[in-house]
Structure formats: C-alpha cells, structure tokens
N, C-alpha and C positions, 0 to 999 in steps of 0.2 A: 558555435553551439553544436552537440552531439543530441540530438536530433531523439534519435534510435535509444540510447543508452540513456535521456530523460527521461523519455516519457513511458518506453514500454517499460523500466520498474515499476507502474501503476498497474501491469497484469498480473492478472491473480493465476498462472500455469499455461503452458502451452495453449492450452484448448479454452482459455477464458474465453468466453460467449460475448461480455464487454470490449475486448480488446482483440483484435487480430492484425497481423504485421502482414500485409501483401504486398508481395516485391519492393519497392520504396516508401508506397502508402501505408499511415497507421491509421488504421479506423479503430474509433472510441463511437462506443455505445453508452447511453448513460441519462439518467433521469435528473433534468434541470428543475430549479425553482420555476420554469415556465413552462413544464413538458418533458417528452421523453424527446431526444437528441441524436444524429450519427454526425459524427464528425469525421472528415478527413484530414491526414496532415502529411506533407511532400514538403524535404528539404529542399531548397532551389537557391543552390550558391549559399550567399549568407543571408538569406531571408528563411518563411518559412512560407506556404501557401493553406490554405483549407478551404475546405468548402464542408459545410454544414445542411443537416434537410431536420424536420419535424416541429413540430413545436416550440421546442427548444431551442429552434436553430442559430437566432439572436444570440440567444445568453453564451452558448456553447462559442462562438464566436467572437463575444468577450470576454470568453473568461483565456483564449488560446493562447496570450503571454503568460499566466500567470500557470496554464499545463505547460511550457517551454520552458519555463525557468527564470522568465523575466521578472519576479520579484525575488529572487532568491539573491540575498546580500552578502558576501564573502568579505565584506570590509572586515580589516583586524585577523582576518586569518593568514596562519604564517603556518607554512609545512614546512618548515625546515626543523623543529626539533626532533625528529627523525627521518632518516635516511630515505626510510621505504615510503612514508607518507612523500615526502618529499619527489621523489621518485615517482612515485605514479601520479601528481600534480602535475606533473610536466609533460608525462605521456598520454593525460586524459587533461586537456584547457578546457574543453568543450562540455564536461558533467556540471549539470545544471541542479538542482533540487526544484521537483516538481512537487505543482502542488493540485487538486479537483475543484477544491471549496465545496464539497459533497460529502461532507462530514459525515451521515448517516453510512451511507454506503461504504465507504472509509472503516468506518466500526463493526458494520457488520461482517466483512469481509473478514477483519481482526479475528472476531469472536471466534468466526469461521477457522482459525488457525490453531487457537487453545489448545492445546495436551494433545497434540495427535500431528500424525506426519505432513507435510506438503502434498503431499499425494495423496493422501483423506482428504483434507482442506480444501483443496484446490479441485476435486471430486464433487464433494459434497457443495460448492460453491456456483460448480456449474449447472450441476443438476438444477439448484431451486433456482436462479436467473433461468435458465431457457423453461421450464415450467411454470412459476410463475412470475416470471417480468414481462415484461410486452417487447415484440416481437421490432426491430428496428427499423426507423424509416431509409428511405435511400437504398442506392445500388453497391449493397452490400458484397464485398465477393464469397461471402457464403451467411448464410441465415445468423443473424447477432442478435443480440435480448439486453434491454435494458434493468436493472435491478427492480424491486416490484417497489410501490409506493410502499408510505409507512404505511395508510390501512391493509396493501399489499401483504405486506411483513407479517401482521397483527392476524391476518386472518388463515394463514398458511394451517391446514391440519396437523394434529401431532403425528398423525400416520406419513404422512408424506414428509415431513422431517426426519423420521426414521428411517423411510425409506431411501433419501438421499444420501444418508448416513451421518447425520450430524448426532451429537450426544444428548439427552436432554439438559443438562446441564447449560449447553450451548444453547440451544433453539430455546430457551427458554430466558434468555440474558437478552438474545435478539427480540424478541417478543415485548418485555418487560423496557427495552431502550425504545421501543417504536411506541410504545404507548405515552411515551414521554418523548417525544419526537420534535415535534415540536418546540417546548420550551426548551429542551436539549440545546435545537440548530442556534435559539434566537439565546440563549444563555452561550453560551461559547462564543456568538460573533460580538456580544454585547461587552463580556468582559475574555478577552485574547490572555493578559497576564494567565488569569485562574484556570485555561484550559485542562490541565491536568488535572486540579481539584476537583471541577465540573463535572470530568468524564468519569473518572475515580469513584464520583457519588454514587454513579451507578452499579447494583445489584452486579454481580458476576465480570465486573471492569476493574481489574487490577492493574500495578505498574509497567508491564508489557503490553498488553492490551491499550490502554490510553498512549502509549508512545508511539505505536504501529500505526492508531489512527490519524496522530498530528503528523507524524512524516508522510503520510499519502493527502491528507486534506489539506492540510496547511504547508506544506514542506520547511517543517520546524528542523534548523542548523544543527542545535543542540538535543535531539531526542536521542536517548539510549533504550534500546530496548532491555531491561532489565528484566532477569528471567529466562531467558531464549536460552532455548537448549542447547545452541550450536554458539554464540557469537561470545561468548569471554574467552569460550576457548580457542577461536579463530581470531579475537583481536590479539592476543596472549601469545598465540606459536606468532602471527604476522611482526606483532613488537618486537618479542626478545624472544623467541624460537622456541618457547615453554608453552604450555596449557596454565591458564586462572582460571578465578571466580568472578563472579560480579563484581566485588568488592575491588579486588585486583585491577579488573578491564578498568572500574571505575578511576583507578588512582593511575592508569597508564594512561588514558584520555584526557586527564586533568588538563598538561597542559594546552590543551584547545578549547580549553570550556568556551561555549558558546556557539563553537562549529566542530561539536563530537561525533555527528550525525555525519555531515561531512567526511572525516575522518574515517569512518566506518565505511561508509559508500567507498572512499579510495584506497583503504587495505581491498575490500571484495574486486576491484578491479587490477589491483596490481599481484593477479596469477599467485600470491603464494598461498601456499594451502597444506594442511598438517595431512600428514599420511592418515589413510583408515587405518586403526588398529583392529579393526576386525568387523565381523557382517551387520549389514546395515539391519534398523530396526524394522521389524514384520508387524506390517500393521496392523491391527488387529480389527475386522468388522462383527461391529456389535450388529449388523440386519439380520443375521437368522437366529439370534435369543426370542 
C-alpha cells in the first residue's frame, strides 16, 4: 500500500490545517462522531502504525483501515483495455481509494471548490477551519484545526464568510447542508445505493459536488466528477491525445464502469499531461466589493 499517495488525496492544499505530511508522519485533524481527533499515521514495512489523542481518538482509530484503503474493492477491475491505464496500474500496486466516513466535512470542503480556482478553495478553506474549528489535540508539529461542528457551520457570520472569501452562493449551501446535518449523515448511511440522489437533494449540490464528496467520504470506485473544469479534458488528451466533453470522458470510461474513479486516479498519476495553451486563470477576489 502507498501510504503517502492514499491518504494525503484527502488534503484540501498544501497548507490544509486538517492535514499535514511531516517527514514520514501524516497527521489528520478532523471532527469524529465522538469528538474532535489528531491522528497519526507511519508506514512501517507492510503495516501501518497510528497513534491517536482527543476525544475522538477511539473512533479515529477504527475507522484507520478504511482511511488506508482497506475497504476499497478492485474485484472485476481489468486496465488492460488501454495502454496507459494499464501502464500506470503496474507502476502504482500500492493506490488505495481512501475513504473519512465524515460525509459533512467531505461536502463542505466540495462546496468549498464550486466556480473558482484551487487556490480560492483551498484559501478560503483554510481560513474558516483555523477560525472557527477547534484547535487539535496532541503533539502537533505545527498548530492543526478540526472542521467546526454542524451548529459550528450554522453559526459562522456572513461577514466572516466573506472575509475568507467564499461566495455567497457558497456559504450559503454550506449553511443550508448543516441545518439538515443530521438527517443528511443518517440518510446516506441508511440508504448507500441512493447517495447521489440524497446529496443532489440539497439546495446548491449538483452533479459534481455530490461526486467530490462520495470519493473523499466513502471512497466511491465509480464517481465521475461531472462538470470539473479541468478532468474531460485531462481524461480525453491522457486516452487518445485530444481534449472532450463530459459526454465524451463519459463514453471513454465506459469501459470500466464501476471502477471509473479509479481510472481517473491512475491517468492523474501516470505524468501525462496536455500542454497549457495559454495563461492560467486570475482569480478573481470578490473581498474588496
């Protein structure tokens, strides 16, 4: 198992406040069904070791196969109908599909990505965790923050949403998912088939958004992120050296339905990458309107 390249896909940018990589240890910050949590994680051979401190620290500690990958089932998957999938199956054995079981956090994070760059997102992400989440337990090697609770969420000002730089449109989806928080977590674990439809229900949760949050909370095989700015056209040059559409990526994945998610995880790893045609996009901050 690759360690490294499971589980840090669950950080939200370099500087996530939930997640930091120090020399071989991953520390995971993060609010448990028991508590807020810091978890540690050291590959050692072919095991994995942790050690856990807060509240939390139990549950964070059972839930540490299923953040490694150990419920993630590749049965029926075959990379051989293309080269390059094929190709970087061989050079990555060890990519796991991880999963939180922290669905909320999971969505909000999503929301947090909507219409604007990685670097807004991922800005504006860390800002509202280190202000309001709570501060981590354990011997942190630098100050970490847990996501805030849902009344957390619920209660956040609009001034200070703006201030971090999220949209309203955004902070306002995040708001509206925490007030229904609850029957949310316990409708999604209750019915697994419907999770798309579930999350979809919600006010400002479209087909990209509900996909973002099954591959982080659940480490769903077959999520497509439908929508993303970047990925038809990154699966499209990686398949046959062109740019598509959704539609297109769509009917290029087909045949792996079930483990397309997958698929997508091993072109991002197997280095190919379509030329920039030209200067990246400038973000735009809406804080001094």
């Amino acid at each position: 198992m690759d360690l490294h390249r499971t589980v840090v896909f669950q950080r939200r940018g370099a500087n996530d406040p939930t997640l930091v990589v120090d020399g071989v240890v991953i520390w995971r910050a993060s609010r448990t069904p028991a508590g807020v949590a810091t978890l540690a994680l050291r590959a050692a051979g072919s095991a994995v070791r942790a050690a856990a401190w807060g509240p939390g620290a139990e549950w964070a500690l059972t839930q540490v196969p299923a953040l490694c990958g150990a419920d993630d089932d590749a049965d029926g998957f075959d990379p051989s109908p293309h080269p390059l999938v094929a190709a970087s199956h061989h050079r990555h054995p060890g990519l796991r599909l991880s999963r939180t079981d922290l669905v909320f956090d999971a969505l909000a994070s999503a929301v947090f990505e909507q219409k604007v760059t990685a670097l807004q997102a991922f800005g504006a992400w860390r800002r509202i965790v280190t202000w309001h989440g709570d501060r981590a337990p354990g011997p942190t090697p630098r100050p970490m923050f847990a996501p805030p609770s849902l009344d957390g969420w619920r209660r956040i000002p609009s001034w200070v949403w703006h201030r971090a730089g999220l949209e309203p449109p955004q902070s306002r989806t995040v708001v509206r998912a925490a007030e229904r928080g609850v029957s949310l977590v316990r409708a999604l674990d209750e019915r697994p088939a419907d999770r798309e439809r579930v999350l979809m229900s919600l006010p400002g949760v479209g087909v990209w958004t509900s996909a973002e949050t099954r591959i982080r909370a659940y480490g769903d095989p077959d999520a497509v992120s439908v929508g993303d700015y970047h990925l038809a056209h990154e699966v499209g040059h990686a398949l046959t050296g062109h740019r598509t559409d959704d539609d297109g990526m769509l009917e290029l994945l087909a045949p792996w339905a079930g483990h397309r998610q997958r698929v997508i995880r091993l072109l991002g790893l197997s280095g190919v990458r379509e030329q920039r045609r030209g200067a990246r996009l400038h973000p735009e901050d809406h804080r001094s309107r």
